[in-house]
N, CA, C and O atoms as a GROMACS GRO file, in nm:
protein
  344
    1UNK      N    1  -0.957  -0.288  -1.468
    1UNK     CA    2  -0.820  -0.258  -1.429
    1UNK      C    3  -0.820  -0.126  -1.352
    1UNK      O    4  -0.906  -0.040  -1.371
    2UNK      N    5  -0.748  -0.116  -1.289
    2UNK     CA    6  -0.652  -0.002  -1.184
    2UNK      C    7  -0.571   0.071  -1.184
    2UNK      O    8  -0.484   0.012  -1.246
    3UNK      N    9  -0.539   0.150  -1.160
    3UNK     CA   10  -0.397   0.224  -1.144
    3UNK      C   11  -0.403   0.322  -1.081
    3UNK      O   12  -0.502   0.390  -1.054
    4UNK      N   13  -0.263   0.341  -1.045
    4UNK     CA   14  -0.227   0.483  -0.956
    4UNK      C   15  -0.092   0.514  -0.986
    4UNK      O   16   0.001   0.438  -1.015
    5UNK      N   17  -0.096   0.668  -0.972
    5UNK     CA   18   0.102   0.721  -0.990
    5UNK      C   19   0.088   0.813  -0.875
    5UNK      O   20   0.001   0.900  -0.867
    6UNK      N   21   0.162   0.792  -0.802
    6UNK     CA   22   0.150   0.940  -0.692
    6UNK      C   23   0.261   0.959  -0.696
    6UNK      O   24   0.328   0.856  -0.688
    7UNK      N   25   0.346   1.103  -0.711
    7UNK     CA   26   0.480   1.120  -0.686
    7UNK      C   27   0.495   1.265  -0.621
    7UNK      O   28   0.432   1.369  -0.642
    8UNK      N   29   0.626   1.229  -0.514
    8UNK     CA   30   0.598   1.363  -0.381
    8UNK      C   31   0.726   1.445  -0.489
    8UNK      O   32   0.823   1.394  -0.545
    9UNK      N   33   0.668   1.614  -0.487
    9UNK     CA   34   0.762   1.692  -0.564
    9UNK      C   35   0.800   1.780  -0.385
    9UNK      O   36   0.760   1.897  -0.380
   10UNK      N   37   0.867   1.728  -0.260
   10UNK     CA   38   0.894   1.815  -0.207
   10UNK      C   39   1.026   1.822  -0.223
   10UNK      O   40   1.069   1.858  -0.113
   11UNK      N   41   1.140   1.805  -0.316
   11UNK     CA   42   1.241   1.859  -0.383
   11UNK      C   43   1.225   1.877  -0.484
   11UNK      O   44   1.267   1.777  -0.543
   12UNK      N   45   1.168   1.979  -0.586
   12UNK     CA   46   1.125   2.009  -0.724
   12UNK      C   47   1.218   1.906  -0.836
   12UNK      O   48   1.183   1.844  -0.936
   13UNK      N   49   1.356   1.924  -0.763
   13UNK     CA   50   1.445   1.845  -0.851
   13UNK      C   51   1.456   1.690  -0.825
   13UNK      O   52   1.514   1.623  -0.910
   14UNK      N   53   1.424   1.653  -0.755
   14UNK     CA   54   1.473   1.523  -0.747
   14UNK      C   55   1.301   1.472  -0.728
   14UNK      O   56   1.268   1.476  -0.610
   15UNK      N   57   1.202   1.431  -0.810
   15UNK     CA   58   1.095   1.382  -0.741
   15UNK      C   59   1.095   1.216  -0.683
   15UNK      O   60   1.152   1.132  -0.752
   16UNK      N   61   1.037   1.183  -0.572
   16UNK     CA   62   1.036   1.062  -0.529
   16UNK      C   63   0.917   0.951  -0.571
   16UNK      O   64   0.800   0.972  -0.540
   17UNK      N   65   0.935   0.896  -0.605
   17UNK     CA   66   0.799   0.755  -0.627
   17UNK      C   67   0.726   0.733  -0.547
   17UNK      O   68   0.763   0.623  -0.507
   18UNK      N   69   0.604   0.776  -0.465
   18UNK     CA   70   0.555   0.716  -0.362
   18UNK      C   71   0.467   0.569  -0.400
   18UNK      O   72   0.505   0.456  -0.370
   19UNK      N   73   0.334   0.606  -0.480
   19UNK     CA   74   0.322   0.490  -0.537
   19UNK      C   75   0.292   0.497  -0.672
   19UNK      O   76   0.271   0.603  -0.731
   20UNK      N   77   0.289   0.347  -0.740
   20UNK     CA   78   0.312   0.374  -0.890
   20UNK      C   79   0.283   0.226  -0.926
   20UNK      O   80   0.379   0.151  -0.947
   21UNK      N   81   0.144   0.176  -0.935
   21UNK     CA   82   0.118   0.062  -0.994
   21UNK      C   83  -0.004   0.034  -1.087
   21UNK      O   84  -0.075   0.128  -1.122
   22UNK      N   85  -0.036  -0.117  -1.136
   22UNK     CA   86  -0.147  -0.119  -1.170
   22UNK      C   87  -0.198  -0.240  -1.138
   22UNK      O   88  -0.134  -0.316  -1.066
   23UNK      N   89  -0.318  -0.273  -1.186
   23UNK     CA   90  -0.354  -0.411  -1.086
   23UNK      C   91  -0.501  -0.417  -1.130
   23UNK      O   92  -0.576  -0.325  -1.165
   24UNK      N   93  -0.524  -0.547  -1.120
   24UNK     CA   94  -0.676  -0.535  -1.146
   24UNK      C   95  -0.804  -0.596  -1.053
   24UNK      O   96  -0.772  -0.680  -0.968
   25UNK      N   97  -0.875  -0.577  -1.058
   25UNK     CA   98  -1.003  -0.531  -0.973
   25UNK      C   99  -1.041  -0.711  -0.945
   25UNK      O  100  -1.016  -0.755  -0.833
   26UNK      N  101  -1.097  -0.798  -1.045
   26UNK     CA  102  -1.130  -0.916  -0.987
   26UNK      C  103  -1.080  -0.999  -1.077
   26UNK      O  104  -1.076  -0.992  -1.200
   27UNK      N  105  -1.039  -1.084  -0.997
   27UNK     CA  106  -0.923  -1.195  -1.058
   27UNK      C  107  -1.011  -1.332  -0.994
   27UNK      O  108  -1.044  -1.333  -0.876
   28UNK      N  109  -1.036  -1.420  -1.068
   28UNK     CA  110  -1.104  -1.556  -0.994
   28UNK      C  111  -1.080  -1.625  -0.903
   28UNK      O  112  -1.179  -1.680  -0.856
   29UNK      N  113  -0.925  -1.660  -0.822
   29UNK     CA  114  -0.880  -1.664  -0.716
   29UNK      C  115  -0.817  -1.559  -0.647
   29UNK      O  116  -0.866  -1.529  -0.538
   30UNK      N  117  -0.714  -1.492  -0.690
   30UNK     CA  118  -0.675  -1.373  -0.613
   30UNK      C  119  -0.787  -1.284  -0.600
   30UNK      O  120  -0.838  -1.342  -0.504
   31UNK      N  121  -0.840  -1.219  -0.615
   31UNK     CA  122  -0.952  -1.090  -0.603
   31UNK      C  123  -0.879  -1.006  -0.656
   31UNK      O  124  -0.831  -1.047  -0.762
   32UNK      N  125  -0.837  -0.866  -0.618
   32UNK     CA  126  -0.767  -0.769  -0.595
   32UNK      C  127  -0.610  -0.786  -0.632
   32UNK      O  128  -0.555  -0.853  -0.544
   33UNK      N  129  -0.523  -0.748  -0.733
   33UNK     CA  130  -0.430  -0.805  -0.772
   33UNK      C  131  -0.336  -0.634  -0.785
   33UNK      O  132  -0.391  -0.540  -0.842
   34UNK      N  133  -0.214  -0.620  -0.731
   34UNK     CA  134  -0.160  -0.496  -0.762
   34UNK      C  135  -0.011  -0.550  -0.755
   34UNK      O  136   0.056  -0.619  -0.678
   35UNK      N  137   0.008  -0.471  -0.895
   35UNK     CA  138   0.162  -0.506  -0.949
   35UNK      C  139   0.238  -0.354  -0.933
   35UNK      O  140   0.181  -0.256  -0.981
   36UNK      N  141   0.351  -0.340  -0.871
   36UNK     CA  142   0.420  -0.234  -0.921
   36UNK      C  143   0.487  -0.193  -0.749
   36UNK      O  144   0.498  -0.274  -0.658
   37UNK      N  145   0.522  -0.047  -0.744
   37UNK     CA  146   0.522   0.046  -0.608
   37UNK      C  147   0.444   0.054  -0.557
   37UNK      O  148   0.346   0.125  -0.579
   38UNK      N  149   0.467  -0.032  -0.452
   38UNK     CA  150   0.328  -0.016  -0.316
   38UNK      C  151   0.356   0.004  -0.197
   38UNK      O  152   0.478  -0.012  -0.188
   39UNK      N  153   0.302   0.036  -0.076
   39UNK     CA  154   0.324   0.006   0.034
   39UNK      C  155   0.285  -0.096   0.112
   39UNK      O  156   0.167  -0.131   0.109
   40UNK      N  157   0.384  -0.167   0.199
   40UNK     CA  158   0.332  -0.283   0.216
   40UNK      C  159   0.231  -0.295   0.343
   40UNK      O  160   0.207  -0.203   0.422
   41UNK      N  161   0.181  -0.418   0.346
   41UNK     CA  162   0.051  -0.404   0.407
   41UNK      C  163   0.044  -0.450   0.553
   41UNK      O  164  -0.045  -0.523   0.596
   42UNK      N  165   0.135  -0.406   0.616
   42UNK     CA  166   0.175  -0.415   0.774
   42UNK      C  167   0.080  -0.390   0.867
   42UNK      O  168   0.078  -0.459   0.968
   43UNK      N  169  -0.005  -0.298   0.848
   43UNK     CA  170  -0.114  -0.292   0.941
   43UNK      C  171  -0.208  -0.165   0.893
   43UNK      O  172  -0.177  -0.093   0.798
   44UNK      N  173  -0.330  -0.147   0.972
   44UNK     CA  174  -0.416  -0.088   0.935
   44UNK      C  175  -0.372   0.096   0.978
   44UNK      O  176  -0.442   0.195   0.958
   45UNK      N  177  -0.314   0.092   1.005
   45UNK     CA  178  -0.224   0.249   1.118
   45UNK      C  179  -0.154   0.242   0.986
   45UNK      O  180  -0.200   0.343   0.932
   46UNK      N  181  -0.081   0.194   0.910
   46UNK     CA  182   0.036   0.194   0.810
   46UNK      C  183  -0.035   0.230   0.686
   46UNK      O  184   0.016   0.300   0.598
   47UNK      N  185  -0.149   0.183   0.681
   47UNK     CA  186  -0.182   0.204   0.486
   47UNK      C  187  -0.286   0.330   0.479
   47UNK      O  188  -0.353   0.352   0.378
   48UNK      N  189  -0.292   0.413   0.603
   48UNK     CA  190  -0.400   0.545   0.573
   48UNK      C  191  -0.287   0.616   0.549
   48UNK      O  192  -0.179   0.577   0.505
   49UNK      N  193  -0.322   0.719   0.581
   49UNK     CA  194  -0.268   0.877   0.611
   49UNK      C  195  -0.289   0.893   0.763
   49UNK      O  196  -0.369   0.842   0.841
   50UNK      N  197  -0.161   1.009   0.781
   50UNK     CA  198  -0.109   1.076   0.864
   50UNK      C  199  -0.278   1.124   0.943
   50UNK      O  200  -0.320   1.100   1.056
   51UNK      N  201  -0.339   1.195   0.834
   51UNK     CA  202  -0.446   1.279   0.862
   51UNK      C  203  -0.558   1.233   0.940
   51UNK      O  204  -0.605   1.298   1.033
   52UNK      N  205  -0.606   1.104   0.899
   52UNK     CA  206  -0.708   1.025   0.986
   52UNK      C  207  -0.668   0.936   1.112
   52UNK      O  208  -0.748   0.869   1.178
   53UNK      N  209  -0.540   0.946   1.134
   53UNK     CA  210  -0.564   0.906   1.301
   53UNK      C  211  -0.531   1.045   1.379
   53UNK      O  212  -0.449   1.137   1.375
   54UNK      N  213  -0.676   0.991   1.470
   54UNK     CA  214  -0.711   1.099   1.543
   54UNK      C  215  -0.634   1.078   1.644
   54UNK      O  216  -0.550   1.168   1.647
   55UNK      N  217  -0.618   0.988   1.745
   55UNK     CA  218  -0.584   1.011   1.897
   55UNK      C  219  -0.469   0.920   1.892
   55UNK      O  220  -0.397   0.915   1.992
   56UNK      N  221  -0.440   0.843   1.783
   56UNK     CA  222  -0.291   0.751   1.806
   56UNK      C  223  -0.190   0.810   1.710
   56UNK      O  224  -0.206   0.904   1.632
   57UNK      N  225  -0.066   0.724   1.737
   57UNK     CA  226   0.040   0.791   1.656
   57UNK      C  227   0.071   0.632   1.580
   57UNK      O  228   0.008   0.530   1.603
   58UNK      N  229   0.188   0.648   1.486
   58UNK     CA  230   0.245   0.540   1.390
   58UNK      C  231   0.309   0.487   1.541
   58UNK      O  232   0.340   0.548   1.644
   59UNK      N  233   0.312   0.294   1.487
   59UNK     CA  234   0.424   0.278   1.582
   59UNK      C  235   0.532   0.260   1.572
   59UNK      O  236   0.545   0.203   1.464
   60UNK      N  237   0.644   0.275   1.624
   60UNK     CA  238   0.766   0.305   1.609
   60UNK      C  239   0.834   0.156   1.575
   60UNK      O  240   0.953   0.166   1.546
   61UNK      N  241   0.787   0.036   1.573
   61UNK     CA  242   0.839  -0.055   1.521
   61UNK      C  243   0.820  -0.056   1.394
   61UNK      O  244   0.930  -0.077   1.342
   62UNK      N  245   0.711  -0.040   1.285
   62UNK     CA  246   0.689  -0.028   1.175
   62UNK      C  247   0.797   0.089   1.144
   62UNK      O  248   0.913   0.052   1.122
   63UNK      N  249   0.774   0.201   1.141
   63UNK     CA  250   0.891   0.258   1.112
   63UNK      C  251   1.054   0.296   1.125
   63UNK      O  252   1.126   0.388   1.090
   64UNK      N  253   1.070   0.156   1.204
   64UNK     CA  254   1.202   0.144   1.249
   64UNK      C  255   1.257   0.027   1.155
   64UNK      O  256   1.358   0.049   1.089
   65UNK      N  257   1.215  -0.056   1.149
   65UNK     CA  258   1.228  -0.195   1.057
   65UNK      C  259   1.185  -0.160   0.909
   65UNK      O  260   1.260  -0.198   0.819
   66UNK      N  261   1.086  -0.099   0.882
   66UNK     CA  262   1.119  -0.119   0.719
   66UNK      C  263   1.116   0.092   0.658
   66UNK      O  264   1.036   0.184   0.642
   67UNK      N  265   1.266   0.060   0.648
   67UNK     CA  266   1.332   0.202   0.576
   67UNK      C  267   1.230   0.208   0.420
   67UNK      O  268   1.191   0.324   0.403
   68UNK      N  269   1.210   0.170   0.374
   68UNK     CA  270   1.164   0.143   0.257
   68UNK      C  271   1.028   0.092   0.274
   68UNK      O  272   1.003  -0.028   0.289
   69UNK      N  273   0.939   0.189   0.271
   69UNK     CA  274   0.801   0.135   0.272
   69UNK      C  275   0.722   0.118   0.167
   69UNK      O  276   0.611   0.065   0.167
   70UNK      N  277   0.790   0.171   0.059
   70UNK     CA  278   0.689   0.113  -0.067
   70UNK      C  279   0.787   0.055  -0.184
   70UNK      O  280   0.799   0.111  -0.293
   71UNK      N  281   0.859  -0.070  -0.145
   71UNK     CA  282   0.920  -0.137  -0.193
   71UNK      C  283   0.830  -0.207  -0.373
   71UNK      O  284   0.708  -0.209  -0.389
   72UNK      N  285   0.935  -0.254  -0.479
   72UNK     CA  286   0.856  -0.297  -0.592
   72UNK      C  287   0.741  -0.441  -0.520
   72UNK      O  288   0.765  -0.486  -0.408
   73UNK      N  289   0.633  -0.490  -0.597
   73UNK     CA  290   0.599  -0.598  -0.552
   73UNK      C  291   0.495  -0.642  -0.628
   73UNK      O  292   0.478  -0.600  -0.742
   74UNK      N  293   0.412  -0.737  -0.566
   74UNK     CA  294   0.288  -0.755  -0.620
   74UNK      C  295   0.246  -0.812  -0.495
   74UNK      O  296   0.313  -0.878  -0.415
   75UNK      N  297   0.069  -0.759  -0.486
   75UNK     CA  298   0.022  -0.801  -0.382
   75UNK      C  299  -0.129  -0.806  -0.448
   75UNK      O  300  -0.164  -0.743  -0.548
   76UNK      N  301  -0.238  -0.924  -0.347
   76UNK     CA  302  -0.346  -1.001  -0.368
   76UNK      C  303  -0.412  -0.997  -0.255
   76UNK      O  304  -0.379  -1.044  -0.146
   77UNK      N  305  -0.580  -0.897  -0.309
   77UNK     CA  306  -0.641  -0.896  -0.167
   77UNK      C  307  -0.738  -1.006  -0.163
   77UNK      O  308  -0.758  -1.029  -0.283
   78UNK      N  309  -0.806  -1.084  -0.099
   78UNK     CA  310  -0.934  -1.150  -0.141
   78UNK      C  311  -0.975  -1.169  -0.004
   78UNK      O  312  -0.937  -1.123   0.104
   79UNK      N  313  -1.075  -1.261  -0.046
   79UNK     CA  314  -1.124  -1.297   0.077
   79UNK      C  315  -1.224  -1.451   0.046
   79UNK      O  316  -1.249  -1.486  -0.070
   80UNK      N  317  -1.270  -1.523   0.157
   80UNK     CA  318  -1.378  -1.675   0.044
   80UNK      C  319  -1.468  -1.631   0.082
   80UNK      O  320  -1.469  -1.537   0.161
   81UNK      N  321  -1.576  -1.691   0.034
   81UNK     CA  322  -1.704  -1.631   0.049
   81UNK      C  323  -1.777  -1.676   0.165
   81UNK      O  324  -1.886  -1.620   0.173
   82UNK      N  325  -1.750  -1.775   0.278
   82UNK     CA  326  -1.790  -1.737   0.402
   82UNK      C  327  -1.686  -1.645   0.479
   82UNK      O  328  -1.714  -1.628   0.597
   83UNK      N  329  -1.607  -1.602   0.446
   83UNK     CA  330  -1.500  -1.506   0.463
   83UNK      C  331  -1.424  -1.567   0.633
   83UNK      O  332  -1.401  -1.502   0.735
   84UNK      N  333  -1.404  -1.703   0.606
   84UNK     CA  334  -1.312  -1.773   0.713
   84UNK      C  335  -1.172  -1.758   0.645
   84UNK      O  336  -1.086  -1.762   0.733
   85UNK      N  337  -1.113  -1.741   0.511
   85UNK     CA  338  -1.038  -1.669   0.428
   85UNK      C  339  -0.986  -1.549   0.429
   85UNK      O  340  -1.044  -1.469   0.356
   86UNK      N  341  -0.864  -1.498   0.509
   86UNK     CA  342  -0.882  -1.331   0.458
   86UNK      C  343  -0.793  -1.306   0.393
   86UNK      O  344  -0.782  -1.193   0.345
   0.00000   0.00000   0.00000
């Protein structure tokens, strides 16, 4: 099993949820299984950090369309094993 709590204190008083789930590691059909506050998985620019893109920026459709980026959920990573599956 898994987990994560990250929560942003940049208003001491009011802290925000960034993420906050748990999930587990290998599941026999799903693989990768995460229950809780996540961000969703829109693209590969969307699920790093700010910090590691070097020469591009976010694009402005992702952050125009979803106000709420780490909505409640559950999400399932896998893949098949000739990986024609993703």
């Amino acid at each position: 099993m898994l987990y994560r709590m990250m929560i942003d204190f940049n208003m001491p008083a009011t802290g925000k949820i960034k993420d906050m789930y748990i999930g587990f590691r290998v599941l026999p059909v799903l693989g990768r299984l995460l229950i809780g506050n996540q961000q969703r998985p829109l693209g590969l620019e969307h699920l790093n950090s700010n910090r590691f893109n070097i020469f591009i920026e976010r694009p402005l459709v992702v952050e125009a369309f979803t106000e709420d980026a780490r909505p409640l959920g559950i999400a399932s990573y896998n893949h098949s094993e000739d990986e024609t599956y993703n």
